[in-house]
Every structure is written in structure tokens, then in C-alpha cells.
N, C-alpha and C positions, 0 to 999 in steps of 0.2 A: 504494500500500500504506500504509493509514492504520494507524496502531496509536496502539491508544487505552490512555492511561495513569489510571488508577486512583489516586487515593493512598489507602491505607488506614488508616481512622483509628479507632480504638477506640472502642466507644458509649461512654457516660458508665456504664453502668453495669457494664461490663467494668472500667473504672477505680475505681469504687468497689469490687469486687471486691476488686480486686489491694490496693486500698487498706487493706478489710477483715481482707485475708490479710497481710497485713505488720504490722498492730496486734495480729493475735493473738499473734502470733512474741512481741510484745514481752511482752504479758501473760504469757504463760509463763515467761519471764524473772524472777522474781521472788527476792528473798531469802530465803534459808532460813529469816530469823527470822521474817518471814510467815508462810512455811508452817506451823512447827510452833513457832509462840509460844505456844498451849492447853499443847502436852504438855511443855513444859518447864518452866511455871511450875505446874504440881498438882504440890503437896505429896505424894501420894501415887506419884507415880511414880519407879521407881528404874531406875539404870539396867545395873544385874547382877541376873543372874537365877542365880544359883550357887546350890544347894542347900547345902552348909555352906563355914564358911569353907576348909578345905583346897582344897577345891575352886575357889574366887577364886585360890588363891597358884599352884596348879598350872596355871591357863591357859597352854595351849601358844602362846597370841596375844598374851600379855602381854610389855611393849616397857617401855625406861626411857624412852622420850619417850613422852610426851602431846601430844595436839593439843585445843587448849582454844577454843573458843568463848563468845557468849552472854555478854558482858560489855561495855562502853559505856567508851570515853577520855573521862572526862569534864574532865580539865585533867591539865599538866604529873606531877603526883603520883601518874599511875595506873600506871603501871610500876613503879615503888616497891611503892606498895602490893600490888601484883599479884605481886612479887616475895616482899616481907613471909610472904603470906599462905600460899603452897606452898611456901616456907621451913619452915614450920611442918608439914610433912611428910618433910621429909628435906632431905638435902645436893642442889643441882645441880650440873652439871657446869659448867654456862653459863650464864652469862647469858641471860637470857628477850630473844626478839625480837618486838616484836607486830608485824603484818604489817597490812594489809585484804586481801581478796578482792575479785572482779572486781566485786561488789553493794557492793564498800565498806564491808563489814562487820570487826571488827576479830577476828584471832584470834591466840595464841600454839603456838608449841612448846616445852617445857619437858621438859630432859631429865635427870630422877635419877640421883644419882649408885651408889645402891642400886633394883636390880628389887623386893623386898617394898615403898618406899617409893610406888614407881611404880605399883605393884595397889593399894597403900593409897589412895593421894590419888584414882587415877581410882575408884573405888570406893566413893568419901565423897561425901555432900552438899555440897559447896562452895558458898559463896553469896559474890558481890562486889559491891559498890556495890547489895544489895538484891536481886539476878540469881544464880538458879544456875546456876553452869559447865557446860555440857555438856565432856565431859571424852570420849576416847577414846584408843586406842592410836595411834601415829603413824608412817603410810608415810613419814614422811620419814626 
């Protein structure tokens, strides 16, 4: 009783396959400021669509943190200034933490000490080092 053994081996082009399908994974991967570097830097586009102002102050989605992206640590002084600058909107309650994201991008949470101040600032054009803030309400 002979039994005959087989090794199975992958063509070359199974393996390029598999190879294919594992670089796309990564291309998909990308940082958000990739994606959507066009729409944040026109002048033209805002990022409340509120038909008057009462309407901005009364969002029932409106939070005193913000979650702030879209802005570059370019040395030692940009925490400062970043702090500086949403000073200029109201009281916080804390100190700003800047963080990165899994893409290594940097972003903060920033929490007012006043809710009108919090609709104001996310609701303004901010611009830092040249970059306007994307600005939004924050789950944390």
C-alpha cells in the first residue's frame, strides 16, 4: 500500500494575488487629510449649514468640547499658540491635550467653559499656522 504524498504548493500567481490583496488593504488605509485636503482648504466652504443664527445656538448636538483637527506641531510653541488662539473664544475648562491618531495625525479636545462659546468657536473660521480647523462636536 503505497501512498503517495503530494506537497502543495501555491503557483506564483496565487501568490501574487494574495500579495495584491494585502496592498490594497493598505491603500485604503489612508489619512483623513488625504482624503479630504480639497474640501477643507476652499474658502468657500462652511461648515454649519443653520439657516439663522438662533438656530446655530439651539442645536440639540451642540457639546462644550470640540474635537479639533487639521493643524500641523510645527515646534515646541504650538500648544501655546493653539491655546492662545481658542482663548480668544471663551474660558476653558482645561487645558488642551493634543493627541495623534492611528495615521499620526495630530488633533485636540478642547473643552469651554461656557456652551454659547463652544457653538461660537466650532462655528467660526479658525485658521492656525495658515490651516483651517476642522472643528466639530466631541464624543469624548
Amino acid at each position: 500500500k503505497d501512498t503517495m504524498h503530494v506537497s502543495m504548493k501555491k503557483s506564483s500567481k496565487t501568490d501574487a494575488a494574495d500579495d495584491k490583496k494585502k496592498g490594497s488593504k493598505k491603500k485604503l488605509r489612508t489619512s483623513w487629510q488625504t482624503r479630504v485636503f480639497i474640501k477643507f482648504q476652499d474658502p468657500e466652504y462652511h461648515y454649519s449649514y443653520y439657516e439663522t443664527e438662533d438656530d446655530m445656538y439651539n442645536d440639540q448636538r451642540a457639546k462644550h468640547s470640540l474635537f479639533i483637527r487639521n493643524f500641523d506641531i510645527l515646534d515646541k510653541n504650538c500648544h501655546k499658540q493653539l491655546t492662545d488662539l481658542l482663548l480668544k473664544f471663551g474660558d476653558l475648562v482645561k487645558d488642551i491635550n493634543i493627541r495623534l491618531d492611528a495615521y499620526g495625525d495630530p488633533f485636540c479636545v478642547v473643552i469651554f467653559k461656557y456652551l454659547n462659546e463652544a457653538i461660537y468657536c466650532c462655528n467660526s473660521d479658525v485658521y492656525f499656522n495658515g490651516k483651517r480647523l476642522e472643528m466639530r462636536y466631541s464624543k469624548f
